[in-house]
C-alpha positions in Angstrom: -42.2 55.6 36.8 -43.7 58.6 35.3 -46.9 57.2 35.0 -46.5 56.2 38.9 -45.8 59.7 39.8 -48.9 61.4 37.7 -51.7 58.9 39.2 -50.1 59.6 43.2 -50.4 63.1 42.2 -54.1 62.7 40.7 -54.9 60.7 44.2 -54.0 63.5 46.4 -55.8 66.2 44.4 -58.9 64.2 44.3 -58.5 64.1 48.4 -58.2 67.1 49.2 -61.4 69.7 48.7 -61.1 73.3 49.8 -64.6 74.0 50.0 -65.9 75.7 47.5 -69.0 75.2 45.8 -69.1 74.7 42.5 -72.6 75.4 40.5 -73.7 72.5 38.6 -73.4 72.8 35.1 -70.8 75.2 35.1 -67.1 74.4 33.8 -64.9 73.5 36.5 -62.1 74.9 35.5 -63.8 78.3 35.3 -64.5 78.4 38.7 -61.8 76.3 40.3 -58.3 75.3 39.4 -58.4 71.5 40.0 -55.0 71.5 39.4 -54.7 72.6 42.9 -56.1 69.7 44.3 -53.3 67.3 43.1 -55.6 65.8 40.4 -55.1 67.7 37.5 -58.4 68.0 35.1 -56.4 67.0 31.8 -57.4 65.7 28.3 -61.3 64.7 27.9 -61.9 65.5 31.4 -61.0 69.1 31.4 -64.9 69.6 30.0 -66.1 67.6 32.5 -68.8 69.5 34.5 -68.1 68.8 38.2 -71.2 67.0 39.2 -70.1 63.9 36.8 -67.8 63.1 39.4 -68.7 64.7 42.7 -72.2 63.6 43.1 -74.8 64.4 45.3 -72.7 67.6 46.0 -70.0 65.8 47.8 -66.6 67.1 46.8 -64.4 66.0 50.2 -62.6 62.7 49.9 -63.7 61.7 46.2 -62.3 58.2 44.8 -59.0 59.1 42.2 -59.2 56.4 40.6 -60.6 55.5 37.1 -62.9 52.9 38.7 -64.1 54.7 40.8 -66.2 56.6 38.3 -65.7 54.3 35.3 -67.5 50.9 36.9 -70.7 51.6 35.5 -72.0 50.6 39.1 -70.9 54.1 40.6 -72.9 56.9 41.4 -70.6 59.3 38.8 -72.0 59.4 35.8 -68.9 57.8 33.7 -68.8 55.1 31.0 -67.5 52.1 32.0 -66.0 48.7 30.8 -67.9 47.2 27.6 -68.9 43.9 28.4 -66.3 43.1 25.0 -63.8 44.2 27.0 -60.5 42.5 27.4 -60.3 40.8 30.4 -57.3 41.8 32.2 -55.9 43.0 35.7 -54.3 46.3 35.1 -56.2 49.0 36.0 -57.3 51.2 33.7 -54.8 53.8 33.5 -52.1 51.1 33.2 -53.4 51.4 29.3 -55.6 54.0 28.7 -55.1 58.2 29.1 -57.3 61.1 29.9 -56.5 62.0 26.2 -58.7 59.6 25.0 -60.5 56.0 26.1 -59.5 54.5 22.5 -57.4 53.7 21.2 -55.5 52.3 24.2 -51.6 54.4 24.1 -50.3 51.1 25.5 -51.1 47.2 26.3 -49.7 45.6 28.8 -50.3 41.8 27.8 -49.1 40.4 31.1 -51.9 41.2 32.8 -54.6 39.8 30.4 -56.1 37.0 31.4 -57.8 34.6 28.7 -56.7 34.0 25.2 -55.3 36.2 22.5 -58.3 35.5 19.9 -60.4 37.2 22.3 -59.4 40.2 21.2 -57.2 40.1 18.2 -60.4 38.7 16.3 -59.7 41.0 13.3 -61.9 43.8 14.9 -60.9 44.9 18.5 -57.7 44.3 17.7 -55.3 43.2 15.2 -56.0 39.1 14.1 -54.2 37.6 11.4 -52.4 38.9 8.4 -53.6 37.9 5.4 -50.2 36.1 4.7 -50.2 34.3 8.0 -49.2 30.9 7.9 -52.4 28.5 7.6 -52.7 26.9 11.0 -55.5 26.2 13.7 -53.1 27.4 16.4 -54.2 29.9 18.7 -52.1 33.3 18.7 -50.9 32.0 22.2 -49.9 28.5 20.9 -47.3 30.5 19.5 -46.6 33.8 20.2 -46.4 36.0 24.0 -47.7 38.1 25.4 -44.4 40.0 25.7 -43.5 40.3 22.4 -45.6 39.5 19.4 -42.3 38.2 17.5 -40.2 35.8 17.0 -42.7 33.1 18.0 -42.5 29.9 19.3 -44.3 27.9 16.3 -46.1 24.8 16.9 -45.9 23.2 13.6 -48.5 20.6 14.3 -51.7 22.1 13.6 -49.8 24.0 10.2 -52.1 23.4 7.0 -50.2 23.6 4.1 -46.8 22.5 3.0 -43.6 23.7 4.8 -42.2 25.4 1.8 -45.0 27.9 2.3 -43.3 29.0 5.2 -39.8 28.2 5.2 -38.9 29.5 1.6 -36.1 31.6 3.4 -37.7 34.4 3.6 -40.4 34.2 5.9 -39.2 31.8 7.9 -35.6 29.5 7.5 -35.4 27.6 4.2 -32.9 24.7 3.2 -29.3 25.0 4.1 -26.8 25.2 1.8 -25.4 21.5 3.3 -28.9 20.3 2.8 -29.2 16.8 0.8 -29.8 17.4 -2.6 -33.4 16.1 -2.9 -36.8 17.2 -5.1 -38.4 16.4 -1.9 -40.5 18.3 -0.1 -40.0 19.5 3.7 -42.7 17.1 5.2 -41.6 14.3 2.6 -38.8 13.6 5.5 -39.3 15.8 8.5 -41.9 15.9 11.5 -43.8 19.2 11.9 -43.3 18.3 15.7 -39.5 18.4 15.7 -37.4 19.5 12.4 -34.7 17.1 13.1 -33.4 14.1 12.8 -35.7 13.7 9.8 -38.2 10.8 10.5 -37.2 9.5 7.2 -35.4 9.9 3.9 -37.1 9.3 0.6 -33.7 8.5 -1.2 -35.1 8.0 -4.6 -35.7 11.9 -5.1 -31.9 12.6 -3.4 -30.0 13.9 -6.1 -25.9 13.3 -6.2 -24.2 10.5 -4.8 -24.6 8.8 -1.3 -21.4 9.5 0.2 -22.6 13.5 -0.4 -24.9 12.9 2.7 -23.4 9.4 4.0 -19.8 10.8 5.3 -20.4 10.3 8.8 -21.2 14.3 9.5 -24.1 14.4 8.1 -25.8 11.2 7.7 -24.2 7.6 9.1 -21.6 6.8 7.1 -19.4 3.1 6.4 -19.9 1.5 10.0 -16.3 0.5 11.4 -17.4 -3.0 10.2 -18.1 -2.4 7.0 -16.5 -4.4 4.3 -13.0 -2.5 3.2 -13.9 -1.4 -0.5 -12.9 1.4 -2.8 -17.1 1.6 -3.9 -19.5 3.9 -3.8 -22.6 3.0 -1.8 -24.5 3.3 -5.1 -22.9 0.1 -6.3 -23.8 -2.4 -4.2 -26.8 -0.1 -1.8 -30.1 1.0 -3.6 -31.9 3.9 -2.5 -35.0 2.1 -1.6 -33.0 -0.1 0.9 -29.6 0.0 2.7 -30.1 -3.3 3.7 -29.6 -5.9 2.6 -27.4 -5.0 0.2 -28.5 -5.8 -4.3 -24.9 -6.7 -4.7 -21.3 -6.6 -4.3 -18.9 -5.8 -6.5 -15.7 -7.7 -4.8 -13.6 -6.7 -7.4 -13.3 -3.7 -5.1 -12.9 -5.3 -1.8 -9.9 -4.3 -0.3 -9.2 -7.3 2.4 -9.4 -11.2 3.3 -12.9 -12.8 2.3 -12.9 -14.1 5.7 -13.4 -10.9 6.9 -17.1 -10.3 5.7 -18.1 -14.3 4.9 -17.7 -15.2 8.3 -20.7 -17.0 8.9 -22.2 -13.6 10.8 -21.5 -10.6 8.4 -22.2 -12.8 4.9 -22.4 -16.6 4.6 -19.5 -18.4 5.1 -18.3 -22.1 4.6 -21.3 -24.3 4.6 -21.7 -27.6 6.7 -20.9 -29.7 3.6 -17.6 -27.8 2.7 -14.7 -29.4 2.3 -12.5 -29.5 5.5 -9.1 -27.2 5.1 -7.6 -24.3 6.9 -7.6 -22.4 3.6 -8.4 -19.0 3.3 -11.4 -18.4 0.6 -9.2 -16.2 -1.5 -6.8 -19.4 -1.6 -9.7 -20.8 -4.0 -12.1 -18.9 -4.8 -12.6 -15.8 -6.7 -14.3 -12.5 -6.0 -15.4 -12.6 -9.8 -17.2 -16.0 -9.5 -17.5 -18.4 -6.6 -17.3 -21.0 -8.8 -15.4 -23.0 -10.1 -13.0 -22.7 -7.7 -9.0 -22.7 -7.8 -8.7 -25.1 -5.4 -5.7 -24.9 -2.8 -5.2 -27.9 -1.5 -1.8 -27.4 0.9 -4.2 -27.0 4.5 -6.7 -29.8 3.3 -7.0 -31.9 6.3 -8.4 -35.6 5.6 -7.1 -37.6 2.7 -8.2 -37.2 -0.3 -10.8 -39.9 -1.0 -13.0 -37.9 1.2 -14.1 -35.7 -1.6 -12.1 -36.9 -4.8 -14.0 -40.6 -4.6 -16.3 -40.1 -8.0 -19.2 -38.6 -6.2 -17.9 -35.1 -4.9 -15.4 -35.0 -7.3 -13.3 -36.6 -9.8 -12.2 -39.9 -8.1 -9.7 -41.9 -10.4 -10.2 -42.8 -13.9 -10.9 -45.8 -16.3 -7.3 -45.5 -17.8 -5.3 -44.6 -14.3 -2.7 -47.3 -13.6 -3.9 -50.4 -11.2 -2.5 -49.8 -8.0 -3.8 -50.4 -4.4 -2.2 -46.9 -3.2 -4.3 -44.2 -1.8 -3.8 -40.7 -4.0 -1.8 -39.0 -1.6 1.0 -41.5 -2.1 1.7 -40.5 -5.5 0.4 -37.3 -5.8 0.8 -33.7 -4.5 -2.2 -31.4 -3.1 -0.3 -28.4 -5.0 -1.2 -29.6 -8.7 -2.8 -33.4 -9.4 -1.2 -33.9 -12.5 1.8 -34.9 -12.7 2.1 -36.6 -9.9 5.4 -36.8 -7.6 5.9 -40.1 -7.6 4.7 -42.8 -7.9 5.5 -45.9 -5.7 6.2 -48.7 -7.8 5.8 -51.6 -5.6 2.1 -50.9 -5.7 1.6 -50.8 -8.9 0.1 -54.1 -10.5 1.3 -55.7 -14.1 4.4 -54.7 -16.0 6.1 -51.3 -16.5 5.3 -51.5 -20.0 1.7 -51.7 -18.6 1.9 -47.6 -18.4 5.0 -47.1 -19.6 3.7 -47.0 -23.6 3.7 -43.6 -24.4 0.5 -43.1 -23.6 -0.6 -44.0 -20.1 2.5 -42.9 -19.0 6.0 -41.9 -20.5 8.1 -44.3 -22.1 11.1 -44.1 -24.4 11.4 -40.5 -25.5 13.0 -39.9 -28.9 16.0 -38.9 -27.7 16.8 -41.9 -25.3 20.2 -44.1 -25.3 19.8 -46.4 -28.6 19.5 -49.7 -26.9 17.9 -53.5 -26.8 17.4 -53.0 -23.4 13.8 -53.4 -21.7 12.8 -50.8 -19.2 13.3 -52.9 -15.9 16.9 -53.8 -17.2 18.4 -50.5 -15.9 15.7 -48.5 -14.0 14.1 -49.6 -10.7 10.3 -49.3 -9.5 11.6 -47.0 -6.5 13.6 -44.6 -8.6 13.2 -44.2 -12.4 16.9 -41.9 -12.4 19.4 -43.1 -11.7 19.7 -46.1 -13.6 21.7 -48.8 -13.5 22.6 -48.9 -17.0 24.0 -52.1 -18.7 25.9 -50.3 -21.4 27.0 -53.6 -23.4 23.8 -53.1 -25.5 24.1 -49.9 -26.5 24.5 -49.1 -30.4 25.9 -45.7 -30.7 29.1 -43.6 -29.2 28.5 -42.3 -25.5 28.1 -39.0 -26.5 24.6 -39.2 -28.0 23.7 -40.2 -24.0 26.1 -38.6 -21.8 25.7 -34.9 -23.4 25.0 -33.2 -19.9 21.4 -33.0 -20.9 20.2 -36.3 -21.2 23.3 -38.2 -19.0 26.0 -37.0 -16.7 28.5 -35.7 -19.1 32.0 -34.3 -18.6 32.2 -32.5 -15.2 34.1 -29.1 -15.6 37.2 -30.6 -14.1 37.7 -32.6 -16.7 40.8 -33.1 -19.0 40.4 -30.8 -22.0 40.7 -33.1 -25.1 39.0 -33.4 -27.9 38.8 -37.2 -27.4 35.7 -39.2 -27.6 34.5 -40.6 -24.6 35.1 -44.2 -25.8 39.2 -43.2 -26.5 39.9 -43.7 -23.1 36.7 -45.6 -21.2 34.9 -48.7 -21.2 31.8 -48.5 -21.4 32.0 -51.5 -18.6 33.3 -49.3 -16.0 33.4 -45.6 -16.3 36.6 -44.7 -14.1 39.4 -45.8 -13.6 40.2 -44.9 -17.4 41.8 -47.4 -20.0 44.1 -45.2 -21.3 44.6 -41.4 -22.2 45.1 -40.0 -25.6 47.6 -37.5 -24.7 47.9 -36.2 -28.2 44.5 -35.0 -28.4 44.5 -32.7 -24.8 44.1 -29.3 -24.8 45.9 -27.3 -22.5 48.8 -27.9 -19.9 49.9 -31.1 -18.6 49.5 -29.4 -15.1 45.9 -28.7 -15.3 45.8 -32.8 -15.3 49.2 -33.7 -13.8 48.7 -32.0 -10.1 48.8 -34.3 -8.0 45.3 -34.7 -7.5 43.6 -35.6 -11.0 46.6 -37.4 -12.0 50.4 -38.1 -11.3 52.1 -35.0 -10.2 55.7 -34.1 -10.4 57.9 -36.5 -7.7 59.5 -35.5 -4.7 63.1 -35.4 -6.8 61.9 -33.3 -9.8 64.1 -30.5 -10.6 62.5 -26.9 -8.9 61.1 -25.3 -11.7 58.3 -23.2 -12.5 58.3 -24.5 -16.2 55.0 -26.4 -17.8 55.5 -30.4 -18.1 55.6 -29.7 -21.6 58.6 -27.8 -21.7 60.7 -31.0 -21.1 58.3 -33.7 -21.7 56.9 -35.6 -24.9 52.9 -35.8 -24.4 53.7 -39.2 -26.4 56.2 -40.3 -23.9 57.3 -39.1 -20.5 61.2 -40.2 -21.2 63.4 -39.1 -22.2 62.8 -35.0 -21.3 63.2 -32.7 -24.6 64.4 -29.5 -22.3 65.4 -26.4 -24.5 66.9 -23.2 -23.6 65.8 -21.9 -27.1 64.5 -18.9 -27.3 65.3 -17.8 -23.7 67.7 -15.0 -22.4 70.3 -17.2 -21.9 70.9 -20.3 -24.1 73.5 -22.5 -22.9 73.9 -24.5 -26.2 76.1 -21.4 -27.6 78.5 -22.6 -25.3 81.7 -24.6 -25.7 81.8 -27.4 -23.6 79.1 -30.0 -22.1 78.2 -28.1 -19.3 75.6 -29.5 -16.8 72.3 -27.7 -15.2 74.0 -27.6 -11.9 76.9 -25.1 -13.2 74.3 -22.5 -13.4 71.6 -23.6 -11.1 73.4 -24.1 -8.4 70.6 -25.7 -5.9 68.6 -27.6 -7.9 66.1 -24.8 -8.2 64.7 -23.0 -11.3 66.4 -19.1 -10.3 69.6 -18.9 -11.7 72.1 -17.2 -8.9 73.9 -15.0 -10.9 77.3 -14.4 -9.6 77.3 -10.6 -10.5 73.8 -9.8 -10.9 75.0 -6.6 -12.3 75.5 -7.9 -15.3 72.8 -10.4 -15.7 71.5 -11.6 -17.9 74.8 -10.8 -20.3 78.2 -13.1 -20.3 79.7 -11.0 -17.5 76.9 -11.8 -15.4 78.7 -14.9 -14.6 82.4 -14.2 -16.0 83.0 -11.1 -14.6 85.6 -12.2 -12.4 87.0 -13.9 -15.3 88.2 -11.3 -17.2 91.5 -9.3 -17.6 92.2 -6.2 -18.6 95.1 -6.7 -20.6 95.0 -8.5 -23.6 91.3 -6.3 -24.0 93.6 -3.4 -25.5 90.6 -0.4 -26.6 93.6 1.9 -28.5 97.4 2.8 -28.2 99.4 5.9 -27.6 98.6 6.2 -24.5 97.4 2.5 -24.3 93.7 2.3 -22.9 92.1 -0.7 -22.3 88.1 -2.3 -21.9 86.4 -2.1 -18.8 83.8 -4.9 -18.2 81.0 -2.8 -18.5 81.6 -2.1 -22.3 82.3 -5.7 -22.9 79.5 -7.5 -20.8 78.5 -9.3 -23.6 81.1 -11.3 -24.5 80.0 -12.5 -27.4 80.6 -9.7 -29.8 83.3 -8.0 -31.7 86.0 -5.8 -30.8 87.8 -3.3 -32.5 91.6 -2.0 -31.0 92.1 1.8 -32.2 95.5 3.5 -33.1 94.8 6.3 -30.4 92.8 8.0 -28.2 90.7 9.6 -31.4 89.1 6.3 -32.1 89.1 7.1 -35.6 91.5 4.0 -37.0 90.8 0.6 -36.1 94.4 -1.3 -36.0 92.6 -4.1 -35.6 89.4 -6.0 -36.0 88.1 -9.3 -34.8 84.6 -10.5 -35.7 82.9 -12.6 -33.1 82.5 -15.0 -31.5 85.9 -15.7 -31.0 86.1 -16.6 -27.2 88.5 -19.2 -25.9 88.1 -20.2 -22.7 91.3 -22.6 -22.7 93.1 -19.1 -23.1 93.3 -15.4 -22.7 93.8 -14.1 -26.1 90.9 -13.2 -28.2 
């Protein structure tokens, strides 16, 4: 604005003229003050005579401007553009001052018309610096004419390597995220565009794969990629992602199916054997083969492959039969087989059954004279019908529970041989039972169920058979009260069991339970007071209570002190036919 305001003000003193003659050759300002013509005779032209500028004598209505003198066509006397000059459309003043005509005190680089080299060649103006990047770019390739910096670089006429440049300190070196790689910048990057590199020269990356590969960086494991617990290195090289040199499936975290599915890696071939299986049913991810064969979805019989061509069909020693292999055996394990159906089998049992072919008589088998087909069939080989009238040894050595059915845990505990009491023609009913030989209680046989229970009219009791009853004979019954609380035996008289148990039940009802299980329990009502004299002067007698037991002695004292016994009476001395004692 400042600038503005001084050339207006130089305009209008140039105009105006007041007149006075000015002697060529003589200063100007000695004789006039330009200043008071609005054009103020400043810097370099302040020596100026005035004829340089008014010529011919002319001083009304002189040009202001710097072309007006300085166009080397005009009549003034003032040096003008060099034909070096730069070419531009500001006017002179826009750069240059009265001070001096070089150097310029400012450039204004939008109004230059042609290219930078023009005149920052190195000698009109600055060209460039010795450390300027080596490129056949013109300065306006890359730089404005606004500002001389930052620049807009155009990388692709740079001669030299980037690292020249972008070291970090002239210009932006590598990141700290960058790949760890001995390669140079142009190795992988276009000098057109920096990024996404044009390519990757992976065997001068240092560090591993996934340091770059993690999906923020670089591409990492597609969603489709093969679930493993590897690093890239070990089955990727850096020379090719693809294909891949191997794959370590110990890692593979998954179904085989889902990578060899025909697409991803090569699955089942035409040729393979028809099944529903799974590869990982068979084969491994150490080897592919041999193979564990699962045969459970195989669909087809198996002829289709197992016929001596494909595989192992039957051999020279297998039994002659016109069944197919299914029939006998499984597609779980070949060997041994499930069964085998008997009726197709040709020849004898003995045929296979030698020991060898097939099992026969194991060591530990029934001692008999017996030929195989004499007690097992061609459907079933157990159970067998067993004709034991040639066996030669006790039943024991066969019917142990291990090699034969042997005594189920209901059965009578006795340390009987099996022979004691069956036949070897028929197994149940028994012959006869050894009672003297069982262990335990009658009623764990005699229940009811097993065997013979007690009948509808047995006593009620609670007691074990063998309290009354002779394991030798059932009759007659040996019944005891020995060594019970109450023993009837010590009793004078024949009484009967229903004296006492009253209903034909085992509980005794005791008449005064009070007293129970002593005589008075049932004699209570029997007894009197007064021939039970306990001492005299005053006479005192027994209550029943100190005499329940009937059955002992008694003492009768001389008085109250019970000090002197007048009498004494051992026991027992009961008699029931009278009242004294």
């Amino acid at each position: 604005m400042i600038q503005q305001l001084r050339n207006l003000f130089r305009l209008a003193a140039s105009i105006v003229f007041f007149g006075v003659l000015i002697t060529p050759g003589v200063n100007a300002q000695e004789r006039f003050d330009h200043f008071s013509t609005g054009f103020e005779l400043d810097g370099a032209h302040a020596n100026v005579s005035c004829d340089r500028c008014h010529a011919g004598g002319i001083f009304d209505k002189s040009n202001p401007t710097c072309a007006s003198c300085h166009s080397g066509i005009a009549t003034v006397r003032a040096t003008a553009k060099p034909l070096n000059h730069v070419r531009t459309t500001a006017i002179c003043a826009d750069c240059h001052t009265t001070s001096a005509w070089s150097p310029v005190a400012y450039m204004d680089h939008s109004a230059v018309t042609g290219s930078c080299g023009s005149c920052h060649d190195g000698r009109q103006a600055t060209g460039k610096t010795l450390g300027h990047i080596a490129a056949g770019d013109r300065c306006d390739d890359c730089h404005t004419s606004t500002a001389w910096s930052p620049a807009v670089f155009d990388h692709a006429n740079v001669s030299g390597n980037c690292f020249a440049c972008h070291n970090g300190f002239d210009a932006t070196g590598k990141s700290p995220a960058h790949v760890l790689t001995t390669n140079l910048c142009e190795d992988c990057h276009a000098t057109t565009f920096f990024e996404p590199a044009i390519a990757v020269d992976h065997t001068q990356v240092l560090g591993t794969c996934n340091s770059c590969h993690n999906g923020m960086q670089a591409a990492g494991k597609s969603q489709s990629h093969v679930s493993t617990t590897d690093n890239c290195t070990d089955c990727h090289n850096t020379t090719a992602w693809d294909p891949a040199d191997r794959v370590d499936h110990t890692q593979v975290l998954g179904s085989c199916g889902s990578c060899h599915n025909g697409t991803a890696a090569t699955g089942k071939d035409a040729d393979h054997i028809a099944s529903g299986t799974a590869c990982d049913d068979c084969h491994t991810t150490i080897a592919w083969t041999p193979a564990n064969f699962d045969h459970v979805n195989i669909s087809g019989n198996c002829v289709t492959c197992h016929n001596g061509v494909d595989e192992q069909g039957k051999g020279q020693l297998h039994i002659q039969t016109t069944d197919v292999c299914e029939d006998c055996h499984n597609n779980v394990v070949w060997s041994p087989v499930d069964i085998v159906d008997h009726t197709q089998v040709l020849g004898s049992c003995a045929f296979c059954h030698d020991g060898i072919v097939a099992t026969g008589k194991h060591v530990t088998h029934v001692a008999s004279g017996n030929n195989c087909d004499d007690c097992h069939t061609t459907n079933a080989w157990t159970p067998a019908n067993f004709d034991h009238i040639n066996i030669v040894d006790n039943c024991f050595s066969c019917h142990n529970g291990v090699d034969a059915t042997g005594k189920n845990p209901t059965h009578v505990l006795t340390t009987n041989m099996c022979e004691d009491c069956h036949s070897s023609a028929t197994w149940s009913p028994v012959l006869t039972v050894d009672h003297n030989q069982v262990i335990g209680s009658c009623s764990s046989c005699h229940d009811g169920i097993a065997a013979t229970g007690k009948n509808q009219g047995h006593f009620i009791t609670a007691q074990d058979c063998g309290t009354c009853h002779d394991p030798g004979a059932w009759l007659p019954h040996i019944y005891q009260h020995t060594g019970l609380a109450y023993e009837p035996l010590d009793h004078r008289g024949n009484l009967s069991c229903t004296e006492c148990h009253q209903n034909n039940a085992d509980p005794v009802i005791w008449p005064t339970p009070a007293f129970q299980p002593d005589c008075a329990g049932c004699h209570a009502g029997d007894f009197k007071s007064g021939p039970h004299k306990k001492y005299e002067n005053p006479d005192v007698t027994y209550t029943v209570s100190e005499l329940r037991d009937c059955t002992g002695a008694c003492h009768t004292y001389t008085d109250s002190s019970m000090t002197t016994i007048k009498e004494n009476r051992s026991g027992p001395e009961h008699r029931m036919s009278s009242d004294d004692f």
